[in-house]
N, CA, C and O of each residue as an XYZ file, in Angstrom:
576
protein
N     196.026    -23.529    -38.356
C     196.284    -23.197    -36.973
C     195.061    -23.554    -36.130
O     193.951    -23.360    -36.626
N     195.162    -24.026    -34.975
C     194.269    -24.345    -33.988
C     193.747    -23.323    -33.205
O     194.272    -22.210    -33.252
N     192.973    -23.499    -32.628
C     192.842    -22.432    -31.381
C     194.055    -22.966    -30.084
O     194.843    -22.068    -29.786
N     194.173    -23.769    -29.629
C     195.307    -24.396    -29.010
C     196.449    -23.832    -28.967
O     197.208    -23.908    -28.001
N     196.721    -23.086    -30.227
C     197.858    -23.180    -30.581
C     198.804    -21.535    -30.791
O     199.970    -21.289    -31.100
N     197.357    -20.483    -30.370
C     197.438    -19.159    -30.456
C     198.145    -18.561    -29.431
O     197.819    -18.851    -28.280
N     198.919    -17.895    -29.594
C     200.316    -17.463    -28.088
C     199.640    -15.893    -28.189
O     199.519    -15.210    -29.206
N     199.217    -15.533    -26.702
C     198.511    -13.966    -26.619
C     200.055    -13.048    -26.923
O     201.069    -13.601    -26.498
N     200.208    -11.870    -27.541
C     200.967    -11.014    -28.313
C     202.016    -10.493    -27.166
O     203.239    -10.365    -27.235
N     200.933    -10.191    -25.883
C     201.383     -9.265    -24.792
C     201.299    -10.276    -23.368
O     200.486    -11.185    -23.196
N     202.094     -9.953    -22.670
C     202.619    -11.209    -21.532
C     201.522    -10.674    -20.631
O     200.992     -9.587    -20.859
N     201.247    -11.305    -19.792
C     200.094    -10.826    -18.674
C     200.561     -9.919    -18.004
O     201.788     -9.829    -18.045
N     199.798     -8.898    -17.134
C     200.827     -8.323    -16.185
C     200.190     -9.071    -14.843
O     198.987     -9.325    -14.780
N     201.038     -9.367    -13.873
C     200.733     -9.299    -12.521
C     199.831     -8.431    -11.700
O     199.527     -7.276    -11.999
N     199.442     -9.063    -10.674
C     198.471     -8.412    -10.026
C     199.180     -8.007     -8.947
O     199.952     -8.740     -8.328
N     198.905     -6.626     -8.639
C     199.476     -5.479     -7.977
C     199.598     -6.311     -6.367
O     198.536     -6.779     -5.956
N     200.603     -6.460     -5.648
C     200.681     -6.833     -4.125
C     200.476     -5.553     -3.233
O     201.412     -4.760     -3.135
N     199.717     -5.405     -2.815
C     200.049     -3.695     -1.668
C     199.558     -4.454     -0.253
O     198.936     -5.493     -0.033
N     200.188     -3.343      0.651
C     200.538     -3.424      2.052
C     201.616     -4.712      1.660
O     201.289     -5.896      1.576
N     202.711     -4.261      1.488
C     204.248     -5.269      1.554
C     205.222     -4.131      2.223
O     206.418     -4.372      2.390
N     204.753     -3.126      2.522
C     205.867     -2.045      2.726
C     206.569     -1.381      1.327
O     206.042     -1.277      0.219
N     207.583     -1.073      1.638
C     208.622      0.010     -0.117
C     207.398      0.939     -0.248
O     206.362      1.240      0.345
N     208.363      1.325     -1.772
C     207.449      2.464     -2.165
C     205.845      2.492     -2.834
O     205.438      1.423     -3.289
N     205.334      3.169     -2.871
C     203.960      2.859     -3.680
C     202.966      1.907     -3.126
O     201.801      1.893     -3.524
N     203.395      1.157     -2.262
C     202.549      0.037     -2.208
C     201.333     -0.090     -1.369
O     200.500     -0.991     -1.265
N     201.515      1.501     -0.587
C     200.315      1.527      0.404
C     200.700      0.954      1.527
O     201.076     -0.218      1.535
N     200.654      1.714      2.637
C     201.203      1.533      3.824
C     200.424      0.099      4.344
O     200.978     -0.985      4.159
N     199.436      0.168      4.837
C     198.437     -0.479      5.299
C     197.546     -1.065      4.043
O     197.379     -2.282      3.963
N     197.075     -0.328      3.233
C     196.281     -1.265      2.086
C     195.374     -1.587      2.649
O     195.411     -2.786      2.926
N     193.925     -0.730      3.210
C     193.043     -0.849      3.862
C     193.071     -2.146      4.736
O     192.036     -2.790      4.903
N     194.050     -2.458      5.193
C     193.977     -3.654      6.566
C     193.927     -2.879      7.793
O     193.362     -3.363      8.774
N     194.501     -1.635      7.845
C     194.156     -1.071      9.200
C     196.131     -1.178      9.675
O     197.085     -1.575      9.006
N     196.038     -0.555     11.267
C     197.343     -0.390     11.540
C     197.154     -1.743     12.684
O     196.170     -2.469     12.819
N     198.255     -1.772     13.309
C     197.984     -3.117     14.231
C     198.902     -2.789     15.910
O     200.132     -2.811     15.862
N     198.350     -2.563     17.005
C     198.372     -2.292     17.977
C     198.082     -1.181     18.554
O     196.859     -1.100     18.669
N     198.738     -0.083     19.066
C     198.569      1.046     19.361
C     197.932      2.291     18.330
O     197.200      3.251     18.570
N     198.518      1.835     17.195
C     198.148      2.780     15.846
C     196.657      2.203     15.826
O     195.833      3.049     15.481
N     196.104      0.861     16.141
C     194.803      0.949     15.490
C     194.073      0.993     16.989
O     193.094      0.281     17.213
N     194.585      1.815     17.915
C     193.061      1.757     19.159
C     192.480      3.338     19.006
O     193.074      4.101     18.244
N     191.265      3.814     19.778
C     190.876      4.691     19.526
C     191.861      5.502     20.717
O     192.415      5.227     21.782
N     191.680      6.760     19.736
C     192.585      8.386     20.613
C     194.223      7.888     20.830
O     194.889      8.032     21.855
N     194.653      7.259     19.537
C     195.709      7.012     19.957
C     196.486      8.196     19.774
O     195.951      8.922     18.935
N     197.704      8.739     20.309
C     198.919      9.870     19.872
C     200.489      9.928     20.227
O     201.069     10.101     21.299
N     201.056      9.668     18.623
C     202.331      8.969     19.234
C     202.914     10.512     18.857
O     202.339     11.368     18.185
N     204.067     10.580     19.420
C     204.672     11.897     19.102
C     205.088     12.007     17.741
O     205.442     10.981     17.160
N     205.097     13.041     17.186
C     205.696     13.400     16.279
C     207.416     13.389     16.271
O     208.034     14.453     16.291
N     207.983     12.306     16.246
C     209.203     12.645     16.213
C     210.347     12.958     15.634
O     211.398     13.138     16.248
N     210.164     13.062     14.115
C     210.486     13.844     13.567
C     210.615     15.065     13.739
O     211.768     15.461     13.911
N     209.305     16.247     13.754
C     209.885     17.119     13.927
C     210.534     17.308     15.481
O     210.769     18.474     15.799
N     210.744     16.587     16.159
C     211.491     17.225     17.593
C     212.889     16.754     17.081
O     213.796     17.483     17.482
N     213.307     15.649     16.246
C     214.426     15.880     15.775
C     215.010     16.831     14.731
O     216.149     16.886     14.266
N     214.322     17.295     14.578
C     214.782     18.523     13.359
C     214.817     19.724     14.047
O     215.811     20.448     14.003
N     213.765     20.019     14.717
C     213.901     20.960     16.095
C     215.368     21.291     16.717
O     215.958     22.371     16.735
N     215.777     19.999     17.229
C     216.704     19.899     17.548
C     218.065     19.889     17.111
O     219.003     19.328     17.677
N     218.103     20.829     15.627
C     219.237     20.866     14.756
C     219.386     22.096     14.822
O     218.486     22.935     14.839
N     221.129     22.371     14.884
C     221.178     24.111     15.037
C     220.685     24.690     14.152
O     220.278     24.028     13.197
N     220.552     26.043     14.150
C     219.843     26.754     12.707
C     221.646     27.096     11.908
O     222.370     27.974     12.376
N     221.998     26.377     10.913
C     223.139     26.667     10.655
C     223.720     28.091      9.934
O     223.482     28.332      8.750
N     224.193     28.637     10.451
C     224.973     29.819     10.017
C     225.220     29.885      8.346
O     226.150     29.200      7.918
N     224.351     30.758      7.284
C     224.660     30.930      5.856
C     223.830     30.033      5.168
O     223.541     30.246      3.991
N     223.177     28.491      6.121
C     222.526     27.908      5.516
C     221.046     28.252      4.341
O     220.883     27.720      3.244
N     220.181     29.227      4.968
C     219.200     29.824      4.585
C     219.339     30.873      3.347
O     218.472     31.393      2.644
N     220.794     30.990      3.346
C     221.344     31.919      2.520
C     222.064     31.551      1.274
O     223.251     31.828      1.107
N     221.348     30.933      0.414
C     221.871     30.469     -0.789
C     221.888     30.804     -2.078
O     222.454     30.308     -3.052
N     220.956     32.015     -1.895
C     220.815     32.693     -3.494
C     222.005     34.541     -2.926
O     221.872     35.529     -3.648
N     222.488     34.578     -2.300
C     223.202     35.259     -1.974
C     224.765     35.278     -2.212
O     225.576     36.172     -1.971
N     224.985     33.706     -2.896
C     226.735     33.955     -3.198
C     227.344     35.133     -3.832
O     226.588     36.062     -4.115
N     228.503     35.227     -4.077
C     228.923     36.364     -4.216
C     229.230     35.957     -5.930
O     229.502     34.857     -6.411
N     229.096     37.069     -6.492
C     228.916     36.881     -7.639
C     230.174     37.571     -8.426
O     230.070     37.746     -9.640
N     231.197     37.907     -7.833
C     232.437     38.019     -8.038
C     233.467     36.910     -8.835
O     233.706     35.876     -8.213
N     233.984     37.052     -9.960
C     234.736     36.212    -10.619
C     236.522     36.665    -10.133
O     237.005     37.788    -10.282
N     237.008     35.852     -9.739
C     238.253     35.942     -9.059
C     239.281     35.906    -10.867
O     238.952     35.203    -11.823
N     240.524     36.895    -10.832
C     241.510     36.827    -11.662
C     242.666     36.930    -11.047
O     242.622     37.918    -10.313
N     243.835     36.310    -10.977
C     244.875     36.114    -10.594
C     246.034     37.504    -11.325
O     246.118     37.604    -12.549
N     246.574     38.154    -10.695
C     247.532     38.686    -11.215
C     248.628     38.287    -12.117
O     249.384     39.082    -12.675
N     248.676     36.564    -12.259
C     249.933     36.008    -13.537
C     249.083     35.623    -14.251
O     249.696     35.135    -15.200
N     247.186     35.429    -14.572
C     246.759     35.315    -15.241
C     246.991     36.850    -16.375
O     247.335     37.063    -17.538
N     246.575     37.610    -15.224
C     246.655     39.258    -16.432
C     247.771     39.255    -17.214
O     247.799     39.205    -18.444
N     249.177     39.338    -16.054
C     250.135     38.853    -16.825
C     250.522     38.613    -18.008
O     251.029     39.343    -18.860
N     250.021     36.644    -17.994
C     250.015     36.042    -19.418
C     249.507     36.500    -20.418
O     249.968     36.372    -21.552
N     248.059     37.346    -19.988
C     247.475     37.378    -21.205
C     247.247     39.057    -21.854
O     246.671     39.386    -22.891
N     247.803     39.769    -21.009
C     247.682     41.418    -21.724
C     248.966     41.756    -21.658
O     249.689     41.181    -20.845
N     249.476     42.759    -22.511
C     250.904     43.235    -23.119
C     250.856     44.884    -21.918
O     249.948     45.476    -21.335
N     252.161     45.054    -22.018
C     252.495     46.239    -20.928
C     251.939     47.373    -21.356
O     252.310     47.818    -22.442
N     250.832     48.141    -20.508
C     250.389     48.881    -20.199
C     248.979     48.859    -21.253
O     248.686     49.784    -22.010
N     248.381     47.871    -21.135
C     246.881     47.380    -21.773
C     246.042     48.223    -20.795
O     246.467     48.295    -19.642
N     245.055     48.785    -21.067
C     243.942     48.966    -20.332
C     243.010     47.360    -19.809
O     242.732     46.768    -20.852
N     242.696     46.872    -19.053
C     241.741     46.004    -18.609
C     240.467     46.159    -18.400
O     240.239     46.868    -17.420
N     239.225     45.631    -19.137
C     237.989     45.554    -18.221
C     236.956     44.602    -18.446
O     236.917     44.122    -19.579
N     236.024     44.185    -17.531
C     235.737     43.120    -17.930
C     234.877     42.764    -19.022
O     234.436     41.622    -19.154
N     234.671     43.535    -19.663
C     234.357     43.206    -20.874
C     235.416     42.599    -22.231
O     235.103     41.993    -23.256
N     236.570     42.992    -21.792
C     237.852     42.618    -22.377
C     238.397     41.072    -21.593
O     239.283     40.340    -22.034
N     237.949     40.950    -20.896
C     238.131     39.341    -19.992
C     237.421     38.752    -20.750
O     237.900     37.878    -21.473
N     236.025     39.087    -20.789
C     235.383     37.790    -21.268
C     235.711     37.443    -22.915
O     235.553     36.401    -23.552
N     236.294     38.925    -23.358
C     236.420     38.481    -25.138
C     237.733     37.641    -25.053
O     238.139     37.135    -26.099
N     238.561     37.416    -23.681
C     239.568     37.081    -24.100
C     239.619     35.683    -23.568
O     240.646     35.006    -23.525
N     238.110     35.194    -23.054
C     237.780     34.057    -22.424
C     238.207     33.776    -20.972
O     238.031     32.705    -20.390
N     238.811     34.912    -20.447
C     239.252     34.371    -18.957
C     238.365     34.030    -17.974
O     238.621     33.177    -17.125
N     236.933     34.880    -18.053
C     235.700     34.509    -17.392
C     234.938     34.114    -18.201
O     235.203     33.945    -19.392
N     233.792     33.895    -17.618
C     232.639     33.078    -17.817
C     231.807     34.047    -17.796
O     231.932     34.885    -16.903
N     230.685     34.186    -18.835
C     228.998     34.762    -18.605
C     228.347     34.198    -16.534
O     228.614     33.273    -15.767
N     227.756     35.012    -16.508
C     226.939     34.711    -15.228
C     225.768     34.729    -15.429
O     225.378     35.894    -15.506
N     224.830     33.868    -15.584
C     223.267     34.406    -15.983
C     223.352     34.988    -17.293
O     222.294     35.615    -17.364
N     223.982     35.166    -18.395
C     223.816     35.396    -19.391
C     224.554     37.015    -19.391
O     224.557     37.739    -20.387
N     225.257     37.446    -17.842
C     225.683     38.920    -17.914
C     227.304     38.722    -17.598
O     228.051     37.771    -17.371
N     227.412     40.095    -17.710
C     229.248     40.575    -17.745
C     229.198     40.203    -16.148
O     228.162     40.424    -15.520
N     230.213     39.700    -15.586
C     230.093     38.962    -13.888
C     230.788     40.411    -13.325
O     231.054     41.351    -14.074
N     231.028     40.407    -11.867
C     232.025     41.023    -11.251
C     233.036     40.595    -11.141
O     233.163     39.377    -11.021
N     234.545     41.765    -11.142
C     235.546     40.954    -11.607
C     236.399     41.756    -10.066
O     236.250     42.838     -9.499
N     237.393     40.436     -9.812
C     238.158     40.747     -8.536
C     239.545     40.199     -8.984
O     239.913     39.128     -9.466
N     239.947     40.946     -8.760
C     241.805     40.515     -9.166
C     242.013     40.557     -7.859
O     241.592     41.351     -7.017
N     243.026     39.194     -7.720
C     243.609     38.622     -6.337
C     245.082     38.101     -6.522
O     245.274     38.338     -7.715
N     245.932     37.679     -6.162
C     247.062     37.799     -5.688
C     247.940     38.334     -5.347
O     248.026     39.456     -5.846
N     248.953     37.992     -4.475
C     249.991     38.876     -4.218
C     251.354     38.356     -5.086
O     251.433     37.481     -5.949
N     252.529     39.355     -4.440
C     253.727     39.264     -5.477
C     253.814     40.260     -6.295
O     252.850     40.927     -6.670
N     254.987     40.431     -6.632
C     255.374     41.443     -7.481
C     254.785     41.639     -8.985
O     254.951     40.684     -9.743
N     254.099     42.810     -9.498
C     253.506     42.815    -10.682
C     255.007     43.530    -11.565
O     255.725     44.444    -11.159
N     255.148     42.626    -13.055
C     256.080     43.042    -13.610
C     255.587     43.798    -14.901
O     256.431     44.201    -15.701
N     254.050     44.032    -15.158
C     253.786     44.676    -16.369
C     252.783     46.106    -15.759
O     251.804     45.806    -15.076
N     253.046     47.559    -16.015
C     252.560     48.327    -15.695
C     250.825     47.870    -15.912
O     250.860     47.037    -16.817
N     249.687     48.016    -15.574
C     248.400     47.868    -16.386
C     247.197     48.263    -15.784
O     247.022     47.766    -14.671
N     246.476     48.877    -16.119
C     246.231     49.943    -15.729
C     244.270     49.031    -16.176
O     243.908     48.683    -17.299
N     243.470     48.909    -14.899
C     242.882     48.280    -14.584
C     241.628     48.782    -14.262
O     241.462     49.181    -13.110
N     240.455     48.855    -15.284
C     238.753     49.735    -15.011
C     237.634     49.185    -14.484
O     236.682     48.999    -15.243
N     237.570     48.960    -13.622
C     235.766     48.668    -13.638
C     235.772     47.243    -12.702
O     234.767     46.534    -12.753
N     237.307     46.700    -11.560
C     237.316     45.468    -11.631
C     237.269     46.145     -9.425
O     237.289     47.201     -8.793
N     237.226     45.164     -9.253
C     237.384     45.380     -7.409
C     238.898     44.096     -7.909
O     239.242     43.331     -8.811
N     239.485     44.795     -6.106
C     241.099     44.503     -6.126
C     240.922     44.015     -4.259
O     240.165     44.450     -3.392
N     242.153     42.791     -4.216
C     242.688     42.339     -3.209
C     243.329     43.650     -2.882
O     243.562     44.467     -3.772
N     243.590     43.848     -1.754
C     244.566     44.963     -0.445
C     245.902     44.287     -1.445
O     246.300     45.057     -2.320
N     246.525     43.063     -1.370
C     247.928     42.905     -1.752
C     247.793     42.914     -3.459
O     248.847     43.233     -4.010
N     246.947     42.689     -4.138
C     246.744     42.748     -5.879
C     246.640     44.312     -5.920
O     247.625     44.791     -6.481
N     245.909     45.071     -5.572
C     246.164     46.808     -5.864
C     247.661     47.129     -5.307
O     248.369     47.700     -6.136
N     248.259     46.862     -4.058
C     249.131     47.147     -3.829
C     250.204     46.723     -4.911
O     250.840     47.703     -5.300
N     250.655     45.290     -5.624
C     251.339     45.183     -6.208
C     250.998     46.175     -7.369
O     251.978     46.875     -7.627
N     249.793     46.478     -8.232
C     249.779     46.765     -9.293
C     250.221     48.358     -9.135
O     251.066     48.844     -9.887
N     249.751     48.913     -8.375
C     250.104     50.177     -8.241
C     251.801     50.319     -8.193
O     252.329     51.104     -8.981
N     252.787     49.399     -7.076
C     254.597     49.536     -6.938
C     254.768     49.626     -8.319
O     255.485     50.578     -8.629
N     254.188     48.690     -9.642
C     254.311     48.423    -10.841
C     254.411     49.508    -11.963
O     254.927     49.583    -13.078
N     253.500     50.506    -10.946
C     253.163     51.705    -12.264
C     251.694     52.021    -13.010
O     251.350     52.832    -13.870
N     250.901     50.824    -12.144
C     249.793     51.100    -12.643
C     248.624     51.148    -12.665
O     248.803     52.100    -11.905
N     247.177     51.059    -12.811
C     246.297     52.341    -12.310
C     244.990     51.283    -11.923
O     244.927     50.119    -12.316
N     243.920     51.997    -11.022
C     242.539     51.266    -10.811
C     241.984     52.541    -10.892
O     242.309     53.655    -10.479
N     240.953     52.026    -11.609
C     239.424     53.272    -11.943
C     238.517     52.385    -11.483
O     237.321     52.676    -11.468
C-alpha cells in the first residue's frame, strides 16, 4: 500500500456557516445588526409583548390542574353489568373495569343518564345526575 492510496476512516465534517439566519446559527455572528439596530440609543418597541397584551385573559384558561376529577357512568352501563338489586361502589367499578385508576387512586364516580331504570340498585359512595337519581329511585332503589 502507498501512502497515496490511504482513504481517512471518518468523512470530514464541514465548517460551521453562522449568521445565515434558522436555528442555532447565531443571529448576527458577531457582524453586528445593520441599520437602525446598529446606531447608538436605538429602541424599537417591544412588540410582542403589546401583542400578547392585547389577548383576552381567557376564561378557565389559567385553570388547568383543576378538571374535575369525576368519572361519568351511564345508567345502561350499570344495567349491563350488575344483577337486580347489587349494591354498587366504586371500588366495585373498577374491579369490574368500568373505570379507570386516576393517579394511581379510586376516581370520583357520577352516574348520568336519563330514562327509565329497569333493575332496582341500590348505589354507595357515587354523586348522581338530578334525572339518574330520579330514575333510580321510580326503580326501587337507593343512594348513600
Amino acid at each position: 500500500m502507498q501512502i497515496h492510496q490511504i482513504q481517512p476512516v471518518h468523512k470530514r465534517k464541514k465548517a460551521r456557516r453562522v449568521g445565515r439566519g434558522g436555528a442555532k446559527g447565531g443571529t448576527y455572528a458577531g457582524k453586528g445588526g445593520k441599520g437602525q439596530t446598529r446606531r447608538a440609543g436605538f429602541n424599537v418597541a417591544p412588540i410582542v409583548r403589546e401583542l400578547v397584551k392585547r389577548y383576552p385573559k381567557r376564561k378557565g384558561y389559567r385553570k388547568r390542574g383543576r378538571r374535575s376529577m369525576f368519572h361519568e357512568v351511564t345508567l345502561s352501563a350499570l344495567e349491563r353489568n350488575f344483577e337486580q338489586g347489587s349494591l354498587i361502589t366504586p371500588a366495585l367499578l373498577l374491579e369490574k373495569r368500568i373505570v379507570r385508576r386516576v393517579r394511581g387512586r379510586t376516581p370520583q364516580i357520577k352516574i348520568i343518564g336519563a330514562g327509565p331504570a329497569q333493575k332496582v340498585l341500590k348505589i354507595d359512595g357515587c354523586a348522581a345526575s338530578a334525572a339518574a337519581k330520579k330514575a333510580v329511585l321510580a326503580a326501587g332503589g337507593t343512594f348513600t
